[in-house]
MARKOL-269369 format. One record per residue (C-alpha): residue in one letter; y, x, z. Coordinates in steps of 0.5 Angstrom, whole numbers, padded with zeros to 4 digits, always signed. Layout:
BEGIN
AYXZ ...
***
This chain:
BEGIN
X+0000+0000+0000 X+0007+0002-0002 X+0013+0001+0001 X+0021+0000-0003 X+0023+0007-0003 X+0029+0009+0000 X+0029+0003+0005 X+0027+0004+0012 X+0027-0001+0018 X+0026+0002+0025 X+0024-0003+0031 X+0027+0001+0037 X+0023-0001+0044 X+0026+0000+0050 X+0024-0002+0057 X+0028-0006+0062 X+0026-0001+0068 X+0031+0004+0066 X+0039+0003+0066 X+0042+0001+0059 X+0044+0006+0054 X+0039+0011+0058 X+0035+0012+0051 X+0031+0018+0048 X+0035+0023+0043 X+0032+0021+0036 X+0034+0014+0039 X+0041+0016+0039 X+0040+0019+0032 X+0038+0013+0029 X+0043+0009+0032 X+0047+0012+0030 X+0045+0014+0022 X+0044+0006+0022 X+0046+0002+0017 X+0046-0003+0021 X+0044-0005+0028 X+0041-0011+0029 X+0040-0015+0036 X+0037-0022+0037 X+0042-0024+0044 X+0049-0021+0045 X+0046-0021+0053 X+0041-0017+0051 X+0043-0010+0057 X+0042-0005+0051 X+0048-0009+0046 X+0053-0007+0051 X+0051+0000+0052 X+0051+0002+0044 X+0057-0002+0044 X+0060+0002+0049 X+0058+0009+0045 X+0061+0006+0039 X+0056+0004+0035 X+0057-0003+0032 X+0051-0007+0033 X+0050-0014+0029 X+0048-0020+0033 X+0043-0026+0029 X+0038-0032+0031 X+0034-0033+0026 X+0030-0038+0031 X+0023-0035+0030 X+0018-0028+0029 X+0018-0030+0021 X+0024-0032+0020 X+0027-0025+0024 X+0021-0022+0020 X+0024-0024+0013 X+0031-0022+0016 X+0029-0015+0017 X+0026-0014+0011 X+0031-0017+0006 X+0026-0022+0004 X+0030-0028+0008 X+0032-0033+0004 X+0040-0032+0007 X+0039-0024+0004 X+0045-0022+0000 X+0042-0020-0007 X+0045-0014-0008 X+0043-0011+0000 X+0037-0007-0001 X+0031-0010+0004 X+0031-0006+0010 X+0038-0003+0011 X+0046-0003+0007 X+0047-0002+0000 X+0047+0006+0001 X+0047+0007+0007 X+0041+0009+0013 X+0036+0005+0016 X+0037-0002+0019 X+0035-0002+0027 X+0032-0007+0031 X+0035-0007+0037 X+0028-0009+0041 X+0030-0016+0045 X+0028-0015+0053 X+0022-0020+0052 X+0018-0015+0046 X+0021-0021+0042 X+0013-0023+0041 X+0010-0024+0034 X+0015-0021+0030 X+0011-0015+0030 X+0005-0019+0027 X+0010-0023+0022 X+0012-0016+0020 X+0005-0014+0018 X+0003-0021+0015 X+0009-0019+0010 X+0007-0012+0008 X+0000-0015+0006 X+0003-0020+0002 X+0009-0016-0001 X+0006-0010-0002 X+0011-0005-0005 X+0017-0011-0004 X+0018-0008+0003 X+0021-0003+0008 X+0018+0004+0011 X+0018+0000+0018 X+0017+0005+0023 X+0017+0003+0031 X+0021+0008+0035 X+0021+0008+0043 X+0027+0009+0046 X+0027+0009+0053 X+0019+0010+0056 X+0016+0007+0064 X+0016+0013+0069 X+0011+0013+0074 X+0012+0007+0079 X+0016+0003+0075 X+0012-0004+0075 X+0014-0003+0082 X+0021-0005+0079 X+0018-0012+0076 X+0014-0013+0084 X+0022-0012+0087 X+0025-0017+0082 X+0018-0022+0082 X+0019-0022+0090 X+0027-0022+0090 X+0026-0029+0085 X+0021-0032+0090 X+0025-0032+0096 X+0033-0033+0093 X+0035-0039+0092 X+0030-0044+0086 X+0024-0040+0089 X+0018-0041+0092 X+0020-0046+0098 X+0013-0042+0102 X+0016-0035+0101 X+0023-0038+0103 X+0020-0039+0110 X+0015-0034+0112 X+0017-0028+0117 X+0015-0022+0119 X+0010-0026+0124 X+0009-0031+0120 X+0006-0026+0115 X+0002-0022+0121 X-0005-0025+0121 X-0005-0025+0112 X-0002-0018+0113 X-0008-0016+0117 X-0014-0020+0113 X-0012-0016+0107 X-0012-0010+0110 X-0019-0012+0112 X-0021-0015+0106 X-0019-0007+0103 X-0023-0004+0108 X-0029-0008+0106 X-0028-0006+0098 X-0027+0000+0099 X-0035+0000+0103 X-0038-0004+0099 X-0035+0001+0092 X-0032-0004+0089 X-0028-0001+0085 X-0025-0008+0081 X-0024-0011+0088 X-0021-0005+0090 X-0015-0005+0085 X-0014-0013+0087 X-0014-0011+0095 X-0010-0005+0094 X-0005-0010+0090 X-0005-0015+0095 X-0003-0010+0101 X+0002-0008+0096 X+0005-0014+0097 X+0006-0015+0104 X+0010-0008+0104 X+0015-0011+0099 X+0015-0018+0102 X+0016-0015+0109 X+0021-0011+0106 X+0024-0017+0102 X+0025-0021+0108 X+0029-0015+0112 X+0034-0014+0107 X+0036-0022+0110 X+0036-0019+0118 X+0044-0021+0120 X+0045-0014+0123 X+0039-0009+0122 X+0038-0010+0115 X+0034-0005+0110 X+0030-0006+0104 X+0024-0003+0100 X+0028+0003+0098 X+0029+0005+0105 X+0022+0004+0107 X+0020+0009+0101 X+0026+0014+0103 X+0024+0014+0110 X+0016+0015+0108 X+0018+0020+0103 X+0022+0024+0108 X+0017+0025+0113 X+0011+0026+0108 X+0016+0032+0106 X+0017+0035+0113 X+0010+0034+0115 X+0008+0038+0109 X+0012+0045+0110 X+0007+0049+0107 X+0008+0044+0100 X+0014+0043+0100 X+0018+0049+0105 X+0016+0056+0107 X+0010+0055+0111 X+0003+0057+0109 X-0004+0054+0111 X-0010+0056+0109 X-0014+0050+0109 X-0015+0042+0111 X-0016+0044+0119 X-0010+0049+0118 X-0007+0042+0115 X-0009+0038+0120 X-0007+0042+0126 X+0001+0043+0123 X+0001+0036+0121 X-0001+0034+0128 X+0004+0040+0132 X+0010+0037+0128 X+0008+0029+0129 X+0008+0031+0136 X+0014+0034+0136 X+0017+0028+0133 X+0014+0024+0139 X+0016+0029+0145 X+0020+0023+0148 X+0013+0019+0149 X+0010+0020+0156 X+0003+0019+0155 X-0002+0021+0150 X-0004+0014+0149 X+0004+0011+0148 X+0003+0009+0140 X-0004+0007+0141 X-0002+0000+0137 X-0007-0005+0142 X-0008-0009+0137 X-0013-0006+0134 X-0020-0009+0134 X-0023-0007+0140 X-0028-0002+0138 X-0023+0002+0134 X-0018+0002+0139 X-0023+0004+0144 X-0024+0009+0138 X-0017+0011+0137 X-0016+0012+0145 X-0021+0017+0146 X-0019+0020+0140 X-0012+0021+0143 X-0015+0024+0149 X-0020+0028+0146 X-0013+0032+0142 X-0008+0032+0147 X-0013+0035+0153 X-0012+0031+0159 X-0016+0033+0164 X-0019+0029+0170 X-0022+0023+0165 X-0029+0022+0165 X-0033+0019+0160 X-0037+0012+0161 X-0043+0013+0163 X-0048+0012+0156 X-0055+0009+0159 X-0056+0002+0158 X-0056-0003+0164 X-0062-0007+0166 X-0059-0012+0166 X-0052-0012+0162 X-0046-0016+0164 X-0038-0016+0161 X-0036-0010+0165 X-0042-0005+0164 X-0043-0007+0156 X-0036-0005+0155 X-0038+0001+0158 X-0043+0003+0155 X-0039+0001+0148 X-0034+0006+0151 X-0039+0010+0153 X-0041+0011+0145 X-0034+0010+0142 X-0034+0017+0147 X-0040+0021+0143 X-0039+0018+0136 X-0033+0022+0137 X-0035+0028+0139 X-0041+0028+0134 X-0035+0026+0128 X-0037+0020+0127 X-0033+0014+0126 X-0035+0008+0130 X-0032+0003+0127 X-0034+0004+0120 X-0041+0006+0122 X-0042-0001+0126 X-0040-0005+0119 X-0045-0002+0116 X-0050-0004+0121 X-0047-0010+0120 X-0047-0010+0113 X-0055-0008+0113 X-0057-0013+0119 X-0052-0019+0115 X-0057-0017+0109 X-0063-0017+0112 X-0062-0024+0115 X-0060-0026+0108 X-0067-0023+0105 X-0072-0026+0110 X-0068-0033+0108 X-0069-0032+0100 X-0061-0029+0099 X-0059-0024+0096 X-0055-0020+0099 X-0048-0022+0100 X-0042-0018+0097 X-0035-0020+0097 X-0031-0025+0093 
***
């Protein structure tokens, strides 16, 4: 297939998570060897930007993906006759300037022409303008967030509060957890997404606080921050010979931060499940050296109340942890093996998550 020759049709694409006018270079070059540049809607962010650069941009609304497709070309019915398919009389190419929605279709409507047309249309060429960094869908879950708690939104995400949240919060974080034993990678990705969410809500909900506000810049700015101090030997002049080298700085500059802390045990959030925050105080105690505080004793009682089955629960939170154990994880997957054998001896198969 053959195209017209000397005629040229760019579609430039930008993406809407990066500033206006912030294009690539061969952008710039093109813009500004048009023969003409194109757009679909005057409000369209990128129009002011080019404008301002002193690039005439022409704004038309030909209504649908084949009629802007014929208009691009030169095969539309309203087309002068003396301008050439695909650019001005003598001049450079024409440039679509990409609508912020992808303008859905055309790119379909365009290769259908050139099938049909064959020799009869321009050299088209697609040129990205600007590109997505890393993190930047983390932009459309701020604008998606930001939409369901102003005004117009979601009359359920306009009520919730950060303890409203609390028990979906801690589910999600389970519900990970559980993907993340199992090895569930599908399930895994939607888990990590739905924890995601409650950071960016929470932080959606403090930026309304009347006199404490701060928003999910702040929260990442923060985290940022304290990754890069607690990593001296990445992001400074410290040096460490390996994970324990790691592990011990990490913990000897956390502990500097705390020093206000009186116990060993302040910070411990008693919220935990019991068994993994039996696991964390022991955990603490074990690291900061504190001295005088015997273990539980570890025998079974020959009869088992409240106390001495706490005890003795205790009592193996203690030697998990000193045998590198974690005790939590190891008692879900007992759970998980006896979850599965009930279900073997009733003719199931074995339950996997949702």
């Amino acid at each position: 297939m053959t195209n017209l020759p000397g005629a040229k049709l760019i579609l430039l694409t930008t993406t809407h998570r990066v500033a206006p006018g912030l294009l690539a270079w061969p952008a710039w070059e093109a813009l500004r060897s048009a023969g003409r540049v194109l757009a679909g809607d005057a409000a369209n962010p990128q129009v002011a930007a080019v404008r301002q650069a002193g690039v005439e941009v022409e704004v038309v609304t030909p209504g649908s993906a084949p009629a802007l497709a014929r208009l691009l070309t030169g095969r539309s019915a309203e087309q002068s006759a003396e301008q050439p398919a695909g650019q001005a009389s003598g001049a450079g190419p024409t440039v679509w300037l990409g609508s912020p929605d992808g303008d859905p279709g055309l790119t379909d409507a365009l290769a259908r022409l050139a099938v049909e047309h064959a020799g009869e249309v321009p050299e088209i060429e697609v040129l990205p303008g600007s590109y997505d960094l890393p993190g930047a869908r983390l932009l459309d879950l701020v604008s998606v967030m930001d939409r369901l708690r102003s005004p117009g939104g979601c009359p359920w995400d306009a009520e919730q509060t950060h303890a409203s949240l609390v028990k979906y919060l801690v589910e999600e974080a389970f519900e990970l957890v559980e993907a993340i034993e199992e090895g569930d990678r599908e399930t895994l990705r939607e888990e990590l997404g739905d924890v995601l969410l409650q950071v960016f809500f929470h932080s959606r909900i403090a930026e309304e606080h009347p006199t404490d506000a701060f928003s999910i810049d702040d929260v990442a700015g923060d985290i940022v921050d304290k990754l890069m101090y607690r990593h001296p030997h990445v992001f400074g002049d410290a040096e460490a010979a390996g994970a324990a080298e790691v592990e011990a700085n990490w913990e000897a500059l956390k502990a500097a931060e705390k020093s206000e802390r009186e116990s060993v045990l302040d910070g411990v959030p008693a919220g935990l499940p019991s068994l993994a925050y039996a696991a964390k105080l022991v955990s603490r105690v074990r690291r900061g050296g504190v001295a005088g505080v015997p273990d539980a004793p570890y025998e079974l009682p020959a009869e088992l109340t409240a106390e001495s089955a706490g005890t003795l629960l205790l009592a193996v939170a203690q030697r998990a942890h000193d045998a590198g154990v974690d005790v939590d994880a190891a008692l879900r997957a007992a759970a998980r093996g006896y979850r599965d054998a009930v279900r073997a001896s009733e003719g199931l198969e074995p339950d996997r998550p949702e």
